[in-house]
C-alpha positions in Angstrom: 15.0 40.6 -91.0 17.4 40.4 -88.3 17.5 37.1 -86.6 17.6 37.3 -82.4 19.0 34.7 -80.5 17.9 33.4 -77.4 19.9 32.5 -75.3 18.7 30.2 -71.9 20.1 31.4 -68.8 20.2 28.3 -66.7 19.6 29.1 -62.4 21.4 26.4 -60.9 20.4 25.7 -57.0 23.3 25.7 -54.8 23.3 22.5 -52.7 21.8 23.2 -49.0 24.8 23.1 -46.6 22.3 22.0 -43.9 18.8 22.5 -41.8 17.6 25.5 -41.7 16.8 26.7 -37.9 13.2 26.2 -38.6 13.6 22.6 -39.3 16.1 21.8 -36.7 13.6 23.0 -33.6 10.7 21.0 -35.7 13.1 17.8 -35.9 13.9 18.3 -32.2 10.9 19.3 -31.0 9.3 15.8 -32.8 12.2 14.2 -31.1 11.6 14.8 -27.4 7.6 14.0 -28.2 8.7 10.2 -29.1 11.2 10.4 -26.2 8.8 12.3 -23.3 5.7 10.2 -24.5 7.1 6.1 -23.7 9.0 7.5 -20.5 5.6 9.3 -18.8 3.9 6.0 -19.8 6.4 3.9 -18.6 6.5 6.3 -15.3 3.0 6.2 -14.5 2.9 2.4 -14.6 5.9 1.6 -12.3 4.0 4.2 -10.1 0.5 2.1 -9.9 2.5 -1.3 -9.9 4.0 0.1 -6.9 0.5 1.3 -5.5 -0.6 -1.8 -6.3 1.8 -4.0 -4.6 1.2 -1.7 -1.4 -2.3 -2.8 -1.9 -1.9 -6.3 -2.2 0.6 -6.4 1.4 -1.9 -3.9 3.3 -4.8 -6.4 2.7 -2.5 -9.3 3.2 -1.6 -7.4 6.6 -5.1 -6.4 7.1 -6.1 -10.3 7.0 -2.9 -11.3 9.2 -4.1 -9.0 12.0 -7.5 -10.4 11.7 -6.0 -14.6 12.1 -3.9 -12.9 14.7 -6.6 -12.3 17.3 -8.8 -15.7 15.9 -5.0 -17.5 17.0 -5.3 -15.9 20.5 -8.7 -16.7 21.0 -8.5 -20.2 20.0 -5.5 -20.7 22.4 -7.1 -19.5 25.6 -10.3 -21.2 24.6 -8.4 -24.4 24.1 -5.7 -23.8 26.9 -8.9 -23.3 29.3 -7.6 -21.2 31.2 -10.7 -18.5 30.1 -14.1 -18.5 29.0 -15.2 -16.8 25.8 -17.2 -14.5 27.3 -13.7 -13.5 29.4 -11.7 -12.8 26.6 -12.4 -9.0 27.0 -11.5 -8.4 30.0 -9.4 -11.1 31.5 -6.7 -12.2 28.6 -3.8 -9.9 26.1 -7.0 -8.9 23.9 -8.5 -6.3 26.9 -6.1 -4.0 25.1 -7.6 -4.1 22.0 -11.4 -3.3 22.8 -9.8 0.2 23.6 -11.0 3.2 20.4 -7.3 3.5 20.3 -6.9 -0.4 19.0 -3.6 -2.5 20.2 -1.2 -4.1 17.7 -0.3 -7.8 18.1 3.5 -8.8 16.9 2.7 -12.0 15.1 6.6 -13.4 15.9 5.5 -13.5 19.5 2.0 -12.7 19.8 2.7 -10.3 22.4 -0.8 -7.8 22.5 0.2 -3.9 23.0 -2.1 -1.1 23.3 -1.7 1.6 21.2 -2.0 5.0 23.3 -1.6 7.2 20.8 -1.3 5.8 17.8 0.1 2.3 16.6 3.8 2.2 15.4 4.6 1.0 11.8 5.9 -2.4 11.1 9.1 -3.5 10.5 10.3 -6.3 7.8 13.1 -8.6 8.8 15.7 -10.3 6.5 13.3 -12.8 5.9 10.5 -10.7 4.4 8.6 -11.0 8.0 6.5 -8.3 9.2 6.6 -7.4 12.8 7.2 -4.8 15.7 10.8 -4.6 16.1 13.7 -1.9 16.7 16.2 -3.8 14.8 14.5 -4.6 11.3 13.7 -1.8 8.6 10.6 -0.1 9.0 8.0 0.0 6.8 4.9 2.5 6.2 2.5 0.1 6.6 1.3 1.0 10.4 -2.0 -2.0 11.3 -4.3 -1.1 14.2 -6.8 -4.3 15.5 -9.7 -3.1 17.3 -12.1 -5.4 18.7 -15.8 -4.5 20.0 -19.0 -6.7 21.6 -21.7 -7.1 19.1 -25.0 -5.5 20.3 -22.5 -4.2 23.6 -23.6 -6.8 25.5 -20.6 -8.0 27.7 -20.3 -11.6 27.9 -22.0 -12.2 24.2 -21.2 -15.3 21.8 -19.9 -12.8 19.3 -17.2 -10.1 18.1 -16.6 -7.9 15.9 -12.5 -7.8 14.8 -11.5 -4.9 13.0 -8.0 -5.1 11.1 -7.0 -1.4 9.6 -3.7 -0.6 7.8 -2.6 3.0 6.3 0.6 3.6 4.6 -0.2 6.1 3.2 -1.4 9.5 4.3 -2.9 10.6 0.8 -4.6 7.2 0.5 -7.7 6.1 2.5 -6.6 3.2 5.6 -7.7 -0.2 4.0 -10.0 -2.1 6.5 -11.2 -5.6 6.7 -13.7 -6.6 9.7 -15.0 -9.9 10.4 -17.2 -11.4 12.9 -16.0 -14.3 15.5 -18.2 -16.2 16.9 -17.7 -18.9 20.3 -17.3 -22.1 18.7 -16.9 -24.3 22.0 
């Protein structure tokens, strides 16, 4: 009998030379996900810490406009030069029983009717809001409106009204509080 030899043929893999274009998109594409994913996160919370802040000064604002008008009134009531019951139609606050509203400048306390529509506000230097040409404006725009309570002219009572907007996609921010004749 006839011996046969077998002889192994060995394959031998030839080194890769590098990525196929299959894995380089899937390396990539994993690549922008752990890029794109901690940026949008990091985007959307710089955007509500920013609405948030606008927030925070509009109700700030909203509660200056309010001690604004209580500062007035407690100045004519203790200058005496006018009665409570005067207040709407004899002082700077007649302007701001108007539907329109006024805005009072709190470096000054001058009281200014707004016609159509009260200006924005302005921040100094010094981080001070108020109604000026020469300091940076701002979007916050505040609008005080003042009413009788019950419409009876010459009442005990008021109701203050203290709105801000600053922006139009966002509803104005509103505080109201009742002031009463404390003489």
């Amino acid at each position: 009998m006839e011996s046969i030899s077998l002889k192994a043929i060995s394959y031998k893999l030839k080194n890769g030379q590098g990525f196929t274009l299959i894995e380089t998109l899937v390396a990539i594409f994993v690549l922008m996900i752990a890029i794109v994913t901690p940026m949008s996160i990091a985007s959307k919370s710089l955007s509500s810490a920013n609405y948030a802040k606008d927030q925070v000064t509009a109700f700030y604002l909203a509660q200056e406009g309010i001690e604004l008008v209580r500062s007035i009134r407690d100045n004519y009531a203790l200058s005496g030069e006018f009665e409570w019951n005067d207040l709407d139609i004899s002082s700077e606050l007649s302007a701001c029983y108007s539907s329109n509203g006024c805005m009072i400048d709190p470096t000054s306390l001058t009281v200014t009717q707004c016609s159509s529509g009260c200006t924005s506000l302005s921040i100094d230097s010094h981080g001070v809001y108020m109604y000026s040409e020469s300091s940076d404006f701002t979007p916050f725009i505040r609008t005080i409106r003042i009413e009788e309570v019950g419409n009876v002219s010459g009442g005990n009572e008021i109701k203050v009204s203290s709105t801000v907007q600053w922006n139009d996609l966002i509803p104005p921010f509103t505080i109201t509080n009742n002031l009463f004749d404390w003489q």
